[in-house]
C-alpha positions in Angstrom: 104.6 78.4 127.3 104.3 76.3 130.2 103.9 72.3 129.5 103.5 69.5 131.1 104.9 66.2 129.8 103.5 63.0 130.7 105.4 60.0 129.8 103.9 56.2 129.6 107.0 53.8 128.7 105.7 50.2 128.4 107.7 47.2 128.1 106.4 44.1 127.1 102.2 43.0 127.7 102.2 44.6 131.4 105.0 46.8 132.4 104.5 50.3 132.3 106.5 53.1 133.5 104.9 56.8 134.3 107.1 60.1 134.6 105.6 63.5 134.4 107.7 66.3 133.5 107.3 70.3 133.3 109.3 72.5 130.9 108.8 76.1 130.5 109.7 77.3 126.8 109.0 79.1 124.0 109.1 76.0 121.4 108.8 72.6 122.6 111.0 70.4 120.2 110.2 66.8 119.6 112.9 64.1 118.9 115.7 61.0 119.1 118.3 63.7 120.5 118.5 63.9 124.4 118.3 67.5 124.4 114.6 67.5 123.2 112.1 68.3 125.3 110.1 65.4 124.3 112.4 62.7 123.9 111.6 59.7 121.5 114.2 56.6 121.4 113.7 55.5 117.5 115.3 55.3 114.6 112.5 56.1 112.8 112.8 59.7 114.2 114.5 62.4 113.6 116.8 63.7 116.0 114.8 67.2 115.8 111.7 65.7 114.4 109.2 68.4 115.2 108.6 71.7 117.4 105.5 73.1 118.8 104.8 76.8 118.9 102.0 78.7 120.8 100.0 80.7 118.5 98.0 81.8 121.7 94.6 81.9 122.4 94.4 78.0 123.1 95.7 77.6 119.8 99.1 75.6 118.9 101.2 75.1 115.5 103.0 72.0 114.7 105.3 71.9 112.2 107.3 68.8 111.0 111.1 69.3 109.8 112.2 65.9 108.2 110.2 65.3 104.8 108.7 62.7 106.0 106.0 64.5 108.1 103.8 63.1 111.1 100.3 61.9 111.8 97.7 63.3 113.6 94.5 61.8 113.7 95.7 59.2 111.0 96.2 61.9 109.1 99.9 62.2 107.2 100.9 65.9 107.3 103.8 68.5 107.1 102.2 70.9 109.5 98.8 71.9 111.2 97.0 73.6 113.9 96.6 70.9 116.8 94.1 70.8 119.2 92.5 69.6 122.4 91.3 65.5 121.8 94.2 65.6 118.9 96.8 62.4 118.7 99.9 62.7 117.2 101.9 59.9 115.9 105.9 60.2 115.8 107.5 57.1 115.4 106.3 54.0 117.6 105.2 56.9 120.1 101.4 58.0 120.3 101.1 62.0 121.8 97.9 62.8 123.2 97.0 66.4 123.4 94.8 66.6 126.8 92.8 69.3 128.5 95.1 72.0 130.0 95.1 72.2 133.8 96.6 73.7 136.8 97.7 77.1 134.9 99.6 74.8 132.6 99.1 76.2 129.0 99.6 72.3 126.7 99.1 69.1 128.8 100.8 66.5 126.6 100.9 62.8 127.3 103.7 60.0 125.5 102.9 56.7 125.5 106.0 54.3 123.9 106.5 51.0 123.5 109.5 48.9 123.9 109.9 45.5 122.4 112.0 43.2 124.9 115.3 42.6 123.7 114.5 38.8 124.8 111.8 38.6 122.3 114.3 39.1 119.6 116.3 36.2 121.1 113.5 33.7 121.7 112.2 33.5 117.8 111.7 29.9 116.7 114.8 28.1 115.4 114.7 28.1 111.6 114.7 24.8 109.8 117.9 23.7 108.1 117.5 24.8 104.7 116.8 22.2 102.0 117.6 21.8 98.7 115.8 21.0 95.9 117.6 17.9 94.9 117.0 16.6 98.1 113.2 16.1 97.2 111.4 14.2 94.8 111.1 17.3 92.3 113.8 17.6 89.5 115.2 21.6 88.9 114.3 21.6 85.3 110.9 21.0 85.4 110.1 23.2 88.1 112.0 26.2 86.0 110.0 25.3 82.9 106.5 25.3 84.8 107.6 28.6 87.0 108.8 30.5 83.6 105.4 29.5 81.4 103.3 30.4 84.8 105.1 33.9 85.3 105.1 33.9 81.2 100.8 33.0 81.5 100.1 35.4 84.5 102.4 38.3 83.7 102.3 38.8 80.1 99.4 36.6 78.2 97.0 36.9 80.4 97.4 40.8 80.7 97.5 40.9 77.1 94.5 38.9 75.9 92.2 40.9 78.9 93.8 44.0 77.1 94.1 43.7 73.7 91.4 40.8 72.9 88.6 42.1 75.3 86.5 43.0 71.9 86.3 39.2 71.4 85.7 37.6 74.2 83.4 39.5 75.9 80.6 39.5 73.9 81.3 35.6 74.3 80.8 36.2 78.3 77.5 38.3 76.7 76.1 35.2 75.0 76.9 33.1 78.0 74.9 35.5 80.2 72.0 35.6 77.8 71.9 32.0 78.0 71.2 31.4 81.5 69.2 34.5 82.3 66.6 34.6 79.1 64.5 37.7 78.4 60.7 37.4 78.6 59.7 38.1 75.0 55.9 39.2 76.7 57.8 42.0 78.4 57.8 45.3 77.1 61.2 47.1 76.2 60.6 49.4 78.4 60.2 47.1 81.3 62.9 44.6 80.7 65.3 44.5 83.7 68.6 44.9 83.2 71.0 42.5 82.6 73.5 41.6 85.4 76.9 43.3 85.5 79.9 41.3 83.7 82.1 39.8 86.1 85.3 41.1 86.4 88.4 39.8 85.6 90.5 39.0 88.9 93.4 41.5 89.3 95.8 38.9 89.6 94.6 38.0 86.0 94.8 41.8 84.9 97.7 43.8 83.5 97.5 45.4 87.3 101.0 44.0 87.8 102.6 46.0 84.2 102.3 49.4 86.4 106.1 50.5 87.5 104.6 52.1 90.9 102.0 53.3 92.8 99.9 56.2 90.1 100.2 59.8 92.1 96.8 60.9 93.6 95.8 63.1 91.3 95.5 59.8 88.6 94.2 58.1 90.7 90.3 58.3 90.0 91.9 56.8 86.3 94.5 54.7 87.7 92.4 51.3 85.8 92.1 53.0 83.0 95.7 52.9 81.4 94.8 53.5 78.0 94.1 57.6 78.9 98.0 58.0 79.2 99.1 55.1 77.4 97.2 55.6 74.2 99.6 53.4 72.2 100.7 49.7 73.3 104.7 50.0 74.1 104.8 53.9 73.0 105.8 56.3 75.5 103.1 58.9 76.7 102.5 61.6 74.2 102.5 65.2 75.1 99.2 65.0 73.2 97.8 62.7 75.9 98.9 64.8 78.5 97.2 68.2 76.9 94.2 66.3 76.6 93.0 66.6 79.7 95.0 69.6 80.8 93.8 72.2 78.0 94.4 74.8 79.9 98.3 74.5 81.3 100.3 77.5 80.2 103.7 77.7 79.1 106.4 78.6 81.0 107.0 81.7 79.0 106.0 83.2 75.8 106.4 80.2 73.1 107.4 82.9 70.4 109.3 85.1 72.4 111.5 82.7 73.9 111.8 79.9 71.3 113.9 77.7 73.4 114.7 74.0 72.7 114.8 73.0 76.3 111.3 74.8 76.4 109.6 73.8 73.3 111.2 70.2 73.0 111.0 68.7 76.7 107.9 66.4 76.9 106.0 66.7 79.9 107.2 63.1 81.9 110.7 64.5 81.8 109.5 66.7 84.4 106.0 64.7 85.7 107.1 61.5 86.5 104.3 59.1 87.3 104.3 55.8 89.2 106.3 57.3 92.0 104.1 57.6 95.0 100.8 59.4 95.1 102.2 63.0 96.2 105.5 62.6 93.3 103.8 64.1 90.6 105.8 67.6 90.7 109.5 67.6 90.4 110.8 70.2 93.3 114.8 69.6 92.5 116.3 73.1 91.7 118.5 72.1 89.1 115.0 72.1 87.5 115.5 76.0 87.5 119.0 77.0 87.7 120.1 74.9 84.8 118.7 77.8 82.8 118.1 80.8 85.4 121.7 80.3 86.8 122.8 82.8 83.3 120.2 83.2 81.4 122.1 86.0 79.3 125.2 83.5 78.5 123.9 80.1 78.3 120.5 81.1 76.8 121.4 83.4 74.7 118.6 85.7 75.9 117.8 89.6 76.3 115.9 89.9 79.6 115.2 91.7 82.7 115.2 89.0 84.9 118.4 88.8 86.9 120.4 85.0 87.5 119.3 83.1 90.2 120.4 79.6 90.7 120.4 79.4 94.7 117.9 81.2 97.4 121.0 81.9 99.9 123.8 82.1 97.5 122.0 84.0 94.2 118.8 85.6 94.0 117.8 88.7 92.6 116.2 91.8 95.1 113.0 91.1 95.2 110.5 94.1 92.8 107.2 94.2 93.9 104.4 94.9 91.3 103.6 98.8 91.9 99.6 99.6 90.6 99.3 102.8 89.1 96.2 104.4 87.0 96.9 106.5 84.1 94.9 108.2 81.1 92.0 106.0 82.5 93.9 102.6 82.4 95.2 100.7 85.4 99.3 100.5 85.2 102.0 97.6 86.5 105.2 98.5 87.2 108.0 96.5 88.9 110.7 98.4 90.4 113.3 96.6 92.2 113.6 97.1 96.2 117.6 98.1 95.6 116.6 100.5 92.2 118.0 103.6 93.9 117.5 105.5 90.5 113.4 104.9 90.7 113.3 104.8 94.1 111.0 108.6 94.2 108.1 106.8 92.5 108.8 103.0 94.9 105.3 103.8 96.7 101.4 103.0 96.9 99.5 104.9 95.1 96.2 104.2 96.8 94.9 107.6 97.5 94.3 106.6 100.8 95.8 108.4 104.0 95.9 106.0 106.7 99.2 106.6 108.5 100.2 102.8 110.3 102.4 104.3 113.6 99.0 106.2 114.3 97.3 103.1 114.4 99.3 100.6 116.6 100.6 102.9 118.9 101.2 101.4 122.6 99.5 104.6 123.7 96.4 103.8 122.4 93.8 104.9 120.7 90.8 107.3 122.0 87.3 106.1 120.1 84.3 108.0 119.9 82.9 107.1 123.3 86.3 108.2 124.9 87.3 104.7 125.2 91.0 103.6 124.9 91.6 101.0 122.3 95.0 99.2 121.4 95.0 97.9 117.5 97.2 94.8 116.3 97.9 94.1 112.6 95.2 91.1 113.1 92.3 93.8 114.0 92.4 94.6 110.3 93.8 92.6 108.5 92.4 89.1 108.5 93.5 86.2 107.0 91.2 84.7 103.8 90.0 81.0 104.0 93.4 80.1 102.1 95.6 81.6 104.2 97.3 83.3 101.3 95.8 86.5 101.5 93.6 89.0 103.3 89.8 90.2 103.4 89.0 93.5 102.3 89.0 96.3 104.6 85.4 97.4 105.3 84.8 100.7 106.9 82.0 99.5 108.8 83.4 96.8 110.2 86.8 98.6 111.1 86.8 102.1 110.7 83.6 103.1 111.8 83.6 102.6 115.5 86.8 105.2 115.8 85.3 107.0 112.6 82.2 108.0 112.8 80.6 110.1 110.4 78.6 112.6 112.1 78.1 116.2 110.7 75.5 118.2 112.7 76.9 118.1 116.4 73.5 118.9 118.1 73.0 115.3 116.8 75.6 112.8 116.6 74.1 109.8 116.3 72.9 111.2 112.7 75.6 110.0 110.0 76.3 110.3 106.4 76.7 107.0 104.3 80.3 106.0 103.7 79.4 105.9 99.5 78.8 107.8 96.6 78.8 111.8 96.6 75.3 112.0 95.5 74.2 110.0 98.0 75.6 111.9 100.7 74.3 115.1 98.7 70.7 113.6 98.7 70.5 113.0 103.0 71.7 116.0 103.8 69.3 118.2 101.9 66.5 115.7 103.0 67.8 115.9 106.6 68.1 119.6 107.3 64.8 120.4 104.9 63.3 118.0 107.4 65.0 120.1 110.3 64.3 123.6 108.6 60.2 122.5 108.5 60.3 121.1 112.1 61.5 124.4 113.4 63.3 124.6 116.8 66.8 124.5 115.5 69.2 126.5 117.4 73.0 125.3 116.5 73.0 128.2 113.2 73.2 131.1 114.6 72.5 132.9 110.9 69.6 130.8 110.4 66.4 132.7 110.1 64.0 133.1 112.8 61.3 131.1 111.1 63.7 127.9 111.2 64.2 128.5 115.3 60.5 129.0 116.1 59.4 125.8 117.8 56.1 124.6 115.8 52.7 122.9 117.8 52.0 119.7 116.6 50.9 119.2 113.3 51.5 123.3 112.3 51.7 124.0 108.7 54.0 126.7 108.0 52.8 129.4 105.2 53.9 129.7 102.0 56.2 132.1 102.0 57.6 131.0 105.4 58.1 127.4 104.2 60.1 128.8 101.2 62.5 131.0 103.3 63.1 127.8 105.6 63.4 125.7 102.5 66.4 127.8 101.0 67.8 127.9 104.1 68.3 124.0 104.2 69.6 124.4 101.0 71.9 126.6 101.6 72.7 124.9 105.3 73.5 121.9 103.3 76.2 122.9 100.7 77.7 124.5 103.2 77.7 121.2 105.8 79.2 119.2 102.7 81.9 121.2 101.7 82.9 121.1 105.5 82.3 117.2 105.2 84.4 117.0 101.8 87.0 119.9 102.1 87.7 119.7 106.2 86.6 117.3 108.2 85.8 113.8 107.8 86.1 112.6 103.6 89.6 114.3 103.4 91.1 112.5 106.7 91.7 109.7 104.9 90.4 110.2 101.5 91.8 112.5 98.3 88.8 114.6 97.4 88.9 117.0 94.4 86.3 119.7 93.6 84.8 119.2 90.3 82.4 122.3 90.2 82.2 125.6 91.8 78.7 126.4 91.8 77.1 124.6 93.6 80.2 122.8 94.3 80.6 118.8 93.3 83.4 116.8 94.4 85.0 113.4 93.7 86.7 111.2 95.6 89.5 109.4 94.0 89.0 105.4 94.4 90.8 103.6 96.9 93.2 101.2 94.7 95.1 99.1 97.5 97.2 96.3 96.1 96.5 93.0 97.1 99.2 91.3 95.1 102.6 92.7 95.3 104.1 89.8 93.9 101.7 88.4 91.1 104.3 85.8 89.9 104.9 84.1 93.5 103.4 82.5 96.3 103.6 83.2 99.9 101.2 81.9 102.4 100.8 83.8 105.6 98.9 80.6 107.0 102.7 79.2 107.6 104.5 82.3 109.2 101.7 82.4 112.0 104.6 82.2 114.4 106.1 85.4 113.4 105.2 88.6 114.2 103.7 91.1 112.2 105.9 93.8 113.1 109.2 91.4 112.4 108.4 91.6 108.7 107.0 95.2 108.3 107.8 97.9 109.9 103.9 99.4 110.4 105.0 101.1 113.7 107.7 103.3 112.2 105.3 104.3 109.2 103.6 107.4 109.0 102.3 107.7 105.1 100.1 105.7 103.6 102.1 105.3 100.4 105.2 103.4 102.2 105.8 99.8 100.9 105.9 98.1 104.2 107.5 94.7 102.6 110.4 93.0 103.5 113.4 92.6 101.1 115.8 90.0 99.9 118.0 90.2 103.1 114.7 89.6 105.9 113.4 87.0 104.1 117.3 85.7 103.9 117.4 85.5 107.5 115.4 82.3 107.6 115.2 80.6 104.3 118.3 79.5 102.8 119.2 77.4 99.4 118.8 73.3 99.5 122.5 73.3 100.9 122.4 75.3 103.7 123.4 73.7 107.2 121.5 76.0 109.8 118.6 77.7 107.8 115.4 76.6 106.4 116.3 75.4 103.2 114.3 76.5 100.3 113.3 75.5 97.2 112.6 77.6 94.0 109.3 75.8 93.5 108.6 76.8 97.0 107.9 80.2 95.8 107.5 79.9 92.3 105.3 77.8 89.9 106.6 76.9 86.6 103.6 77.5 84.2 103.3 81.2 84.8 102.8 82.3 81.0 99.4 83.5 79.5 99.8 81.5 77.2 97.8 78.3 76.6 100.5 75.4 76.1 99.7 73.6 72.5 100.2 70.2 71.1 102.2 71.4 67.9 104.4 73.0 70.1 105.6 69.6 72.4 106.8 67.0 70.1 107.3 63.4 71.3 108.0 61.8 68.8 111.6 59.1 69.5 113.0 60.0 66.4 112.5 63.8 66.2 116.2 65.6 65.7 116.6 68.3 68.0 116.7 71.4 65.5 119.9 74.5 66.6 118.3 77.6 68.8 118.5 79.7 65.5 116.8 77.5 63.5 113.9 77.0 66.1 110.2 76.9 64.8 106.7 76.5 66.0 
């Protein structure tokens, strides 16, 4: 990636330095160390604030390491596609993302500003500092009137606009009534409507009770207090919370797992409010571990699920969710990547053929007009709106111009639908009955000599001629779809089965491909657009269909570590995981949140 860095330092109202600069990398890093390639003097900077990776195509990824993020556009963020016209804020330094030029692939231009040192220096001499008694004021009656103001402004007023607004405002009613009369000659339906209440000034409000700024997804009720604070000085109930979110699950299953931690810990331990709008979610991992770090010991539990307490020091193998379909219902089965003992049955069962080496090859690929194509991962798979997941595979759109289905080779641009059997059936009986009547067809060399007379215009064949040509179509056709079904296109990539012998039906087994391997985790591919495809699964050296091309514990290891690690990414368990995973609803009898509620033993545990 070849950049060009153009640097504006000013210093003071005038002064301004230029300095263009050209690096030629694979990630351009942004930060307070001097061996960045763009380098920012501020504390307010990281010293490895943010790197830049080509996604090519014109198209470049920015991702922010410190928690605190960047701007662009005004805009805070963690990480984002940037763009030509974009400006980046780092700091006291506005980035500019101009038009590439001269060959260069990103054209990038600083501007910082330094504040003179002799502006510091030259601030205004600060009065000596007076005391009170030096005035005419006396200390005593300046602390009484400060503590009844702060006492009238922060606690009565507040109160009365809370607790006493049933009383006084129809009194601000009355007084509106008074001077704005209603017309008694006009109809009810045509009196106006009377002019909005004047609001209480929010110094005069209980505004300044709040202990912080409410999280953004409160804040379209931040005024209205009374939705979580449905008692005066009673903490939130867990009722208040379930209120509005009737459809949280649980953790796990209430009655399966009757927990105290689980069934007893009110909501705000865990969602504290009044700490910044984007604070809402506790991300700490001792959220986790203080109950997955040995769940058979300290919880007293039977399970499956293996201790995990750290992503680089403890974490189970990862066990994809394998789909399966028997006696007419769609199976789950998790089988750990490690499970040696299971591992004859650790595959897809999509019955679907589609070997992945074939497919990327370097060589190439020959299409149907002898054209050479070379496939990437991307060709196919695509990336959904959320970045999460992919679009289905659609055998028009990617299969067809390599696959095409043509069965009669004197003409290939006739095709069968990709679809149902009967369909197919149906279009080839119409086309060579079609064919048969026409007459002139040469490429059947047993076809009878009626079909491969040529016909005038408009001929009519007789009765008996039209049947022998007819029953020759229908044989022509059985004959055409077995070939299609049994040996040449449907069972290239497809499982066919024959139902029936005569005339002979087939099926073809459904294409199940999973699109979730892990139902119980998050991953976004939208954030691993640096990577490549072929770091994280091995589609070159595939050649079945059924091979789980996923990465295990160990890949994924290479770059994410645990909150304490010094040189990796460090992850945590909320990163991948949500906590309300159950099906099951959570309920209000379950959360108590009550002060005085005693904590009953694990054994003695109820609903």
């Amino acid at each position: 990636m070849l950049c060009l860095i153009s640097t504006i330092s000013r210093h003071g109202k005038t002064g301004a330095v230029y300095h263009d600069r050209i690096v030629n990398v694979e990630v351009l890093t942004l930060g307070r160390a001097v061996d960045q390639h763009v380098f920012l003097p501020d504390l307010r900077v990281a010293l490895q604030h943010a790197v830049i990776s080509d996604l090519g195509r014109g198209r470049f990824w920015i991702d922010a390491k410190p928690a605190s993020g960047i701007r662009i556009n005004d805009r805070l963020v963690q990480n984002s596609l940037i763009q030509v016209g974009d400006v980046i804020r780092v700091g006291n330094a506005l980035i500019r993302v101009l038009t590439p030029r001269h060959g260069y692939d990103l054209v990038l231009e600083v501007e910082t500003r330094h504040t003179p040192a002799r502006a510091i220096e030259n601030q205004a001499q600060i009065r000596a500092k007076m005391r009170l008694s030096e005035t005419s004021l006396k200390v005593r009656p300046v602390a009484w009137g400060l503590f009844i103001g702060i006492l009238l402004i922060f606690l009565a007023i507040p109160s009365i606009s809370v607790y006493l607004e049933n009383y006084y405002r129809p009194i601000f009613e009355q007084v509106l009534l008074f001077f704005n009369p209603i017309d008694e000659n006009i109809k009810l339906d045509q009196t106006p409507a009377p002019p909005p209440l004047p609001k209480m000034p929010e110094i005069l409000t209980d505004k300044f009770w709040a202990s912080g700024e409410t999280s953004s997804a409160h804040l379209f009720f931040r005024k209205d207090c009374t939705s979580c604070h449905q008692k005066p000085f009673v903490r939130v109930t867990d009722a208040a919370c379930l209120g509005c979110h009737k459809k949280t699950h649980s953790h796990t299953d209430p009655e399966f797992f009757k927990l105290d931690k689980l069934i007893h810990t009110r909501c705000v331990e865990c969602h504290v409010e009044h700490n910044g709008k984007r604070a809402l979610i506790n991300r700490e991992d001792k959220l986790c571990s203080d109950c997955h770090r040995d769940l058979t010991k300290q919880q007293g539990i039977t399970t499956e699920l293996g201790n995990a307490w750290d992503f680089g020091l403890e974490h189970p193998q990862f066990k994809p969710t394998l789909m399966g379909f028997k006696n007419g219902k769609e199976t789950k089965t998790r089988i750990s990547m490690d499970d040696k003992e299971n591992h004859d049955i650790y595959r897809e069962e999509s019955n679907l053929e589609f070997p992945h080496d074939v497919h990327v090859t370097k060589k190439g690929l020959a299409t149907f007009n002898e054209e050479i194509k070379y496939l990437k991962c991307e060709n196919c798979h695509a990336l959904d709106n959320g970045g999460v997941g992919f679009e289905k595979i659609n055998f028009e759109k990617h299969c067809m111009e390599c696959h095409p289905l043509s069965f009669e080779a004197s003409d290939v641009s006739r095709t069968v639908p990709h679809g149902k059997v009967s369909e197919i059936m149906f279009q080839l009986q119409e086309y060579y009955g079609e064919r048969a009547l026409k007459g002139d067809y040469h490429s059947d060399s047993n076809a009878p000599a009626i079909v491969k007379q040529g016909r005038f215009p408009n001929e009519t064949l007789q009765a008996e001629d039209r049947m022998i040509a007819l029953d020759w179509a229908h044989n022509k056709a059985e004959k055409v779809a077995e070939e299609i079904f049994e040996f040449s296109l449907c069972v290239e990539c497809h499982v066919v089965k024959k139902e029936k012998e005569n005339p002979p039906r087939w099926m073809v087994a459904p294409v199940r491909i999973n699109q979730k391997w892990f139902p119980k985790a998050r991953f976004s591919h939208l954030k691993h657009l640096t990577m490549n495809c072929g770091s994280c699964h091995l589609a070159q050296e595939s050649n079945n269909s059924s091979d789980i091309l996923l990465p295990d514990l160990g890949l994924c290891q290479s770059c994410h570590q645990g909150i304490h690690s010094p040189d990796k990414l460090q992850s945590t368990c909320v990163d991948c995981h949500g906590f309300h995973v159950s099906e099951h609803l959570m309920k209000k009898e379950e959360k108590k949140s009550d002060e005085k509620l005693k904590i009953p033993s694990q054994n003695s545990s109820k609903k």
